[in-house]
Each structure stands twice: as structure tokens, then as C-alpha cells.
C-alpha positions in Angstrom: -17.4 58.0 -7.8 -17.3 61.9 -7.4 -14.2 63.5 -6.3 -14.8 65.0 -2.5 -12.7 67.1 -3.1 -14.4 68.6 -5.8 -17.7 68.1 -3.6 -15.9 70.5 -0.9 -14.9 73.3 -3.5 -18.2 73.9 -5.0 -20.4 73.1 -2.5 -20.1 76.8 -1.0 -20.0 78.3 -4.2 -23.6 76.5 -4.4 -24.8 78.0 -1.1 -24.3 81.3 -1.9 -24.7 82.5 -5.8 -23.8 85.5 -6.3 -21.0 87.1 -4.1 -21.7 90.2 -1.4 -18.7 91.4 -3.0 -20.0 91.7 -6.2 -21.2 95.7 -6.9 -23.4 93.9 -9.3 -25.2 92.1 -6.2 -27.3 95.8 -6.0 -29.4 94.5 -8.2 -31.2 92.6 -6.0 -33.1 95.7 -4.3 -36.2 97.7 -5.4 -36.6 101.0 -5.2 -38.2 101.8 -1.9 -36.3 99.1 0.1 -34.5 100.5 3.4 -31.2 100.5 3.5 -28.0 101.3 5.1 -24.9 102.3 3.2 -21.7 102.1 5.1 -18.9 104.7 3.9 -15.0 104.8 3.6 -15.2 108.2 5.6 -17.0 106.2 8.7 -20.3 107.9 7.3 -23.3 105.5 7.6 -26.6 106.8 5.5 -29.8 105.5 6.1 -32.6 105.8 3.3 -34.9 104.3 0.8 -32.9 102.9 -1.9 -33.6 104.9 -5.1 -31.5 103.6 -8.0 -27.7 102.0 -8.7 -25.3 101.8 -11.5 -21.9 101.2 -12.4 -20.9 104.3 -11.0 -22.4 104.4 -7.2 -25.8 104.0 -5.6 -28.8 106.4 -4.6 -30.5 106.3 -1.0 -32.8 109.0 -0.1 -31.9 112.5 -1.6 -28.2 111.3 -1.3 -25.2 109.8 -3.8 -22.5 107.8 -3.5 -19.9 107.0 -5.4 -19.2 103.3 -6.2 -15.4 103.6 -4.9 -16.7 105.3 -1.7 -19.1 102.5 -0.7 -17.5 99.6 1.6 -20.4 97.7 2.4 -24.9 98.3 1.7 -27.6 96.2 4.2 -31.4 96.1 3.6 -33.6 96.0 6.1 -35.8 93.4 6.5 -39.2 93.8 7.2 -41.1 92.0 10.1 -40.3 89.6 12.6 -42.0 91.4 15.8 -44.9 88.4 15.9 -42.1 86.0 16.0 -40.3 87.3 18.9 -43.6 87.7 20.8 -44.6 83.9 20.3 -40.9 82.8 21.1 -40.9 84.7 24.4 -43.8 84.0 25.5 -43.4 80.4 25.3 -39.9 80.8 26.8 -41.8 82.8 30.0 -44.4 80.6 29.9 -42.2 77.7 30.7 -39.9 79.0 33.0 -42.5 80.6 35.1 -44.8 77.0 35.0 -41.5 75.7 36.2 -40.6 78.2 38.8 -44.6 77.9 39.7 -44.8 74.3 40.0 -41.3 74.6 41.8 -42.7 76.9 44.2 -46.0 74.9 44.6 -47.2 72.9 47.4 -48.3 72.2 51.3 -46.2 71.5 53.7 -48.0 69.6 57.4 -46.3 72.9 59.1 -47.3 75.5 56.6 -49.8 78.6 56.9 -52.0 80.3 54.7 -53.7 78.9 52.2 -52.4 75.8 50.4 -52.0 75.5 46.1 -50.7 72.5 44.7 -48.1 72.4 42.4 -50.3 72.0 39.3 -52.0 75.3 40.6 -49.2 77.2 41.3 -47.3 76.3 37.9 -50.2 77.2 36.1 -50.5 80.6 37.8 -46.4 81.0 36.9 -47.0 79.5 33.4 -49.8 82.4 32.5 -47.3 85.2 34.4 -44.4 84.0 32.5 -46.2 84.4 29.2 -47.7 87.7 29.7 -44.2 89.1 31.0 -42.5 86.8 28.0 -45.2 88.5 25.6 -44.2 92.2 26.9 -40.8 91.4 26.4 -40.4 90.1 23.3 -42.9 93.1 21.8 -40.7 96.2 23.4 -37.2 94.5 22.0 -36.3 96.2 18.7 -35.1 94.0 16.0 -33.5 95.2 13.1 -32.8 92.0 10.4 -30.4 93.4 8.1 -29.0 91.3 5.1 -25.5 92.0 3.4 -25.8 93.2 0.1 -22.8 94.1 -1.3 -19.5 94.5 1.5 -16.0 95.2 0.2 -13.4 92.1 1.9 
């Protein structure tokens, strides 16, 4: 029977391979990658990443020194289709809900009379036009840690 405690040590170790912390951890970009170095001054570069070695990191046209570094991100690329197809559901369904909320005749009512099913559907399409709009005009910027002092 395995030790749980054991089990409980290691198990993050497992999750996460090699440590942020690790200056060594750089060597998981390629050149051309966008990144953003963060800097003990409160300087923050942004660039294509160039090269590393033992001794600090290239982005852009700019060095820095390994000691100077506190913490490097990459940008990750994509993710715009995803927000569009996640809002637009979301609008879609609260505006069939509002819609079908909304919806109906009444004996003492005027104008024209829509069902529920009409009206939700009406809200539904609305909801994912306006959810579509949304979720294409709302900037996302997926970084992942690199390397970060603790």
C-alpha cells in the first residue's frame, strides 16, 4: 500500500516539471515568440524573443541581464474564435430566455400578439449576434509564466 503521504509530495512536483523559477525554463521559447520581460527597475519590454543564455535574455533589439530579470511571459497565440462561440451562445440563451420571458398574449393586450416560442426565438438570434459582437471586440491577451523569480 503506497504511502499518501508520499502520494501528496510528489504529486505536484508531477503536475508541473520543470519550475518557473528555473532561468533554465527559457528554453522552452523559439525565437520569434512574443514576449514580455518584467524588470527589477519596474521596466516591462515587449518583443520577439531572440536568444537566452546563462547570462540574460534577448527580446527585440534589447538585453537583459539574467540578475535583472524578475519574471518573462509568452504570448499565446489565438483564442479570438473561442470567445466568439462562448459569447454567442451565452447571448443567445439569455436573450431566448428574456424573449420567451417577454413573450405572449394577454385577453386585454394590443398590438399584435407573438407567442413565447416566437418572441424567444427573436431574443435567442439578438442575443447571439450582440454575444458574437462582444466576444470579437474583447482583447485577450493569454500569457504563460516562463520563468518568475519567488
Amino acid at each position: 500500500m503506497p504511502s499518501w503521504t508520499a502520494v501528496f509530495l510528489l504529486f505536484p512536483a508531477c503536475l508541473f516539471g520543470q519550475q518557473v523559477s528555473d532561468w533554465q525554463s527559457l528554453s522552452r521559447l523559439q525565437p520569434g515568440d512574443q514576449v514580455k520581460v518584467s524588470l527589477k527597475s519596474g521596466a516591462k519590454v515587449k518583443g520577439e524573443f531572440r536568444s537566452w543564455s546563462a547570462d540574460g535574455v534577448t527580446v527585440g533589439s534589447g538585453n537583459a541581464s539574467r540578475l535583472d530579470v524578475i519574471r518573462l511571459d509568452r504570448y499565446r497565440k489565438g483564442g479570438r474564435a473561442k470567445r466568439v462561440v462562448i459569447a454567442s451562445l451565452i447571448g443567445a440563451a439569455g436573450g431566448g430566455a428574456l424573449g420567451a420571458g417577454v413573450g405572449g398574449c394577454t385577453p386585454v393586450g394590443f398590438g399584435p400578439c407573438f407567442s413565447r416560442a416566437q418572441t424567444g426565438a427573436v431574443g435567442a438570434g439578438a442575443g447571439f449576434v450582440l454575444g458574437a459582437i462582444i466576444g470579437a471586440v474583447i482583447p485577450g491577451h493569454k500569457t504563460e509564466v516562463i520563468f518568475a523569480l519567488h
